[in-house]
C-alpha positions in Angstrom: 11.5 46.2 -1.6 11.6 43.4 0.4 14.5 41.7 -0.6 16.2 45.2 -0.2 15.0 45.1 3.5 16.5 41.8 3.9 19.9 42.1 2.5 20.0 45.9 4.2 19.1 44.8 7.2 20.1 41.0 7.3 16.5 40.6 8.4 14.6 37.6 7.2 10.8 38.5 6.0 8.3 36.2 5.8 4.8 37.8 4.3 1.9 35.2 5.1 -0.4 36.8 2.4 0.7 39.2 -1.3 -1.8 40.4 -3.3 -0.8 42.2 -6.9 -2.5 44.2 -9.0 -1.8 44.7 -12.4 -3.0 48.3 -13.1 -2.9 48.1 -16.9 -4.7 45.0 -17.1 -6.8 45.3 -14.3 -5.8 41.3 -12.9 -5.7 40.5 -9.4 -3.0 37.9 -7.9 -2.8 36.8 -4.8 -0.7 34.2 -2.5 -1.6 33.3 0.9 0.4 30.9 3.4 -2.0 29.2 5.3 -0.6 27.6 8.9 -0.6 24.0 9.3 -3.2 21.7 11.3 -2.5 21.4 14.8 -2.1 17.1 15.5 -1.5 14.6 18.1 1.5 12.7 17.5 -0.2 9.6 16.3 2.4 7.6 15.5 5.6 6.3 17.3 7.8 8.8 17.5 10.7 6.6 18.6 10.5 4.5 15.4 12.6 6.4 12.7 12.9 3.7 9.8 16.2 3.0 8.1 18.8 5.3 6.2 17.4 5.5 3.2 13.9 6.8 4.4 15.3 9.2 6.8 16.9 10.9 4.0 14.0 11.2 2.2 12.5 12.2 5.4 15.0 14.7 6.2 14.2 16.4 3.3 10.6 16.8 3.2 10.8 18.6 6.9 12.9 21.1 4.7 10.1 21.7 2.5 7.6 22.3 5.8 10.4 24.6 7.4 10.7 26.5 4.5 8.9 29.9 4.1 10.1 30.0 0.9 7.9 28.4 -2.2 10.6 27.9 -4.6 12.7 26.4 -1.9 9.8 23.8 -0.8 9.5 23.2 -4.5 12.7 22.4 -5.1 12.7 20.0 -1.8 9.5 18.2 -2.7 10.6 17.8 -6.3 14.0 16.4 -4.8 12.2 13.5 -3.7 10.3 12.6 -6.6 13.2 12.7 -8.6 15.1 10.7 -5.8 12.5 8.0 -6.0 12.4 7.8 -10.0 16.5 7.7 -10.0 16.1 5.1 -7.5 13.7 2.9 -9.2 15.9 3.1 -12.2 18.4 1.4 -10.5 16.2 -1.3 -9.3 15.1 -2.3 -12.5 18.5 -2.2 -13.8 19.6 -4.3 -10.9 16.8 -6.6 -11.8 17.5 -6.8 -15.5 21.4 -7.9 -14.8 20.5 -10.4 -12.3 18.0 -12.0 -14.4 14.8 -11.2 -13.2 12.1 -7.8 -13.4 11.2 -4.9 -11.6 8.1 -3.0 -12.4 7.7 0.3 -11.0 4.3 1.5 -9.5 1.7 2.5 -12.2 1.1 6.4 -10.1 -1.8 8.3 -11.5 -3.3 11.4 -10.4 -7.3 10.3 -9.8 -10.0 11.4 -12.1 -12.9 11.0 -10.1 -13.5 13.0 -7.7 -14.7 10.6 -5.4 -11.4 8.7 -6.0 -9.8 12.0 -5.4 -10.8 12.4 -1.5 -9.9 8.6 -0.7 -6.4 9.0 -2.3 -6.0 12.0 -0.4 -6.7 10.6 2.6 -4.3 7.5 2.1 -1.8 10.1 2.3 -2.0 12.4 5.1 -2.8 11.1 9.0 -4.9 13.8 9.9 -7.3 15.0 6.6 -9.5 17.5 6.5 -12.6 17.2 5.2 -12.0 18.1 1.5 -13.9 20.4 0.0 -14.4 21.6 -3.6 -11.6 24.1 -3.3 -9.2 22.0 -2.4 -9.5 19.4 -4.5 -9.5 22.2 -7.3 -6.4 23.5 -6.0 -4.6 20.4 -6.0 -6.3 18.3 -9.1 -6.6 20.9 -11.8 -9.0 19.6 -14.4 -5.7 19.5 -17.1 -4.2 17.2 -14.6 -6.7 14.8 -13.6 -6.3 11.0 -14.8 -2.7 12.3 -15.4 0.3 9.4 -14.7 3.3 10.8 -12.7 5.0 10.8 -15.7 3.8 13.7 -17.4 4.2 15.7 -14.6 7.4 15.2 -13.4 9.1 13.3 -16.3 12.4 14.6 -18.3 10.4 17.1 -20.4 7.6 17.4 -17.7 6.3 20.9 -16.8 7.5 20.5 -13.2 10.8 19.1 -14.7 11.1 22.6 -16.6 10.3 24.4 -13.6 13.0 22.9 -11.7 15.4 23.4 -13.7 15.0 27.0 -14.3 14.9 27.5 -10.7 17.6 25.4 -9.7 20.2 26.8 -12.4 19.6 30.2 -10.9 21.9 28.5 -7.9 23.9 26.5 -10.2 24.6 28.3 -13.2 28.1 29.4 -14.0 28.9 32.7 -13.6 29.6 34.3 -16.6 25.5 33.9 -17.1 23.1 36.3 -16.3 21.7 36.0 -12.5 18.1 35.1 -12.1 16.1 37.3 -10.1 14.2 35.2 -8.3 11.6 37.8 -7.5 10.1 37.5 -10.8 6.2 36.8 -10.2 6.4 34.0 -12.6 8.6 32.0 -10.4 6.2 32.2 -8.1 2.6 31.7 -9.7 3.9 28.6 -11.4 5.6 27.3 -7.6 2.5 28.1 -5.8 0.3 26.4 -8.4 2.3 23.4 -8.4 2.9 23.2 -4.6 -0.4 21.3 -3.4 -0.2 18.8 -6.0 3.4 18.1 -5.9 3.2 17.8 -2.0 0.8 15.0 -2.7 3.2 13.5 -5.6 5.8 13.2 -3.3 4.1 11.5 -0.3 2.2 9.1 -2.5 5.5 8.1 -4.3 7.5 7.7 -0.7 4.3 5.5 0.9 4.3 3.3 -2.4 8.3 3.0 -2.2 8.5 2.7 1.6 4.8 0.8 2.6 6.6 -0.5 5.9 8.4 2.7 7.2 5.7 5.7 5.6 1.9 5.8 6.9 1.8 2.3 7.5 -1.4 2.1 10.0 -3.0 4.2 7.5 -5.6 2.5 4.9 -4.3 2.7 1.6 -7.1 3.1 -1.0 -5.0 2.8 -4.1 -1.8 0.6 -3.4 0.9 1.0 -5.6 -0.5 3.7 -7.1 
């Protein structure tokens, strides 16, 4: 219905909370889009960092502009993989000059305690984190997880984003993905918190000078 509204009408739609109910099974579902925090500029807005972070930059204000899930998905995931392709190169670099290049050891805390200090290496304004966020955004299957697993080459996220983003790229003798299917979105909105945190803590370990830097990091490098 409401994409009918929207290509109809040219109108764009943005519903803050959907709630499903599957009659046969008697399941509830529901998605709510929460607004953000309002916060002082506490940084200096007239420093912008160099090329390289300003792309990455550029990118994640996409994500926050977005009202689309899949869309800030696909943004936030575009960083990650920008940073793994990235370090890649640096090691290869490395390799033909002679030397080494480790790349940052990331791993999703266990502990819980661990959990609220990582968080709050990552985001200038926290709030204070209670149980259901930390269970939103460290789901018992993923805590003490590296980076890796997550958004790896056979990673769940990995699979995700690829079945997402070939609904834009596919040729088109395939069959068109309806991207109103609820599983798109159950698996987006699950991953969203904890792939929002994946990307920042990958960007302040790959740009300490430029990201956060007056900010205490707990867990450096990782």
């Amino acid at each position: 219905m409401l994409s009918n509204l929207a290509v109809q009408l040219d109108m764009p739609l943005l519903v803050f909370q959907l709630d499903l109910h599957e009659q046969s099974t008697n399941s509830h579902w529901m998605a709510v889009t929460n607004p953000h925090f309002e916060i002082p500029p506490l940084i200096d807005s007239a420093y912008i960092g160099a090329r390289e972070f300003r792309a990455y930059s550029s990118i994640y204000r996409e994500a926050l502009n977005s009202n689309s899930p899949l869309y800030k998905f696909l943004c936030l995931y575009k960083i990650t993989e920008g940073i793994r392709k990235k370090r890649v190169a640096k090691a290869r670099e490395a390799k033909k000059n002679g030397s080494s290049y480790t790349a940052p050891d990331e791993v999703i805390p266990k502990d819980p305690g661990d959990s609220v200090a990582w968080l709050n290496s990552l985001f200038a304004m926290a709030p204070a984190w209670k149980d259901y966020h930390l269970d939103a955004i460290f789901p018992s299957t993923h805590r003490g997880r590296r980076f890796a697993d997550l958004i790896g080459d056979d990673a769940p996220m990995t699979k995700l984003r690829n079945e997402i983003g070939h609904a834009f790229t596919a040729s088109s003798g395939k069959e068109v993905t309806n991207l109103d299917n609820k599983d798109f979105y159950v698996q987006a909105q699950g991953w969203l918190p904890l792939l929002k945190c994946v990307a920042r803590r990958m960007m302040r370990n790959e740009f300490p000078t430029e990201f956060l830097p007056k900010l205490t990091d707990y867990f450096p490098g990782r």
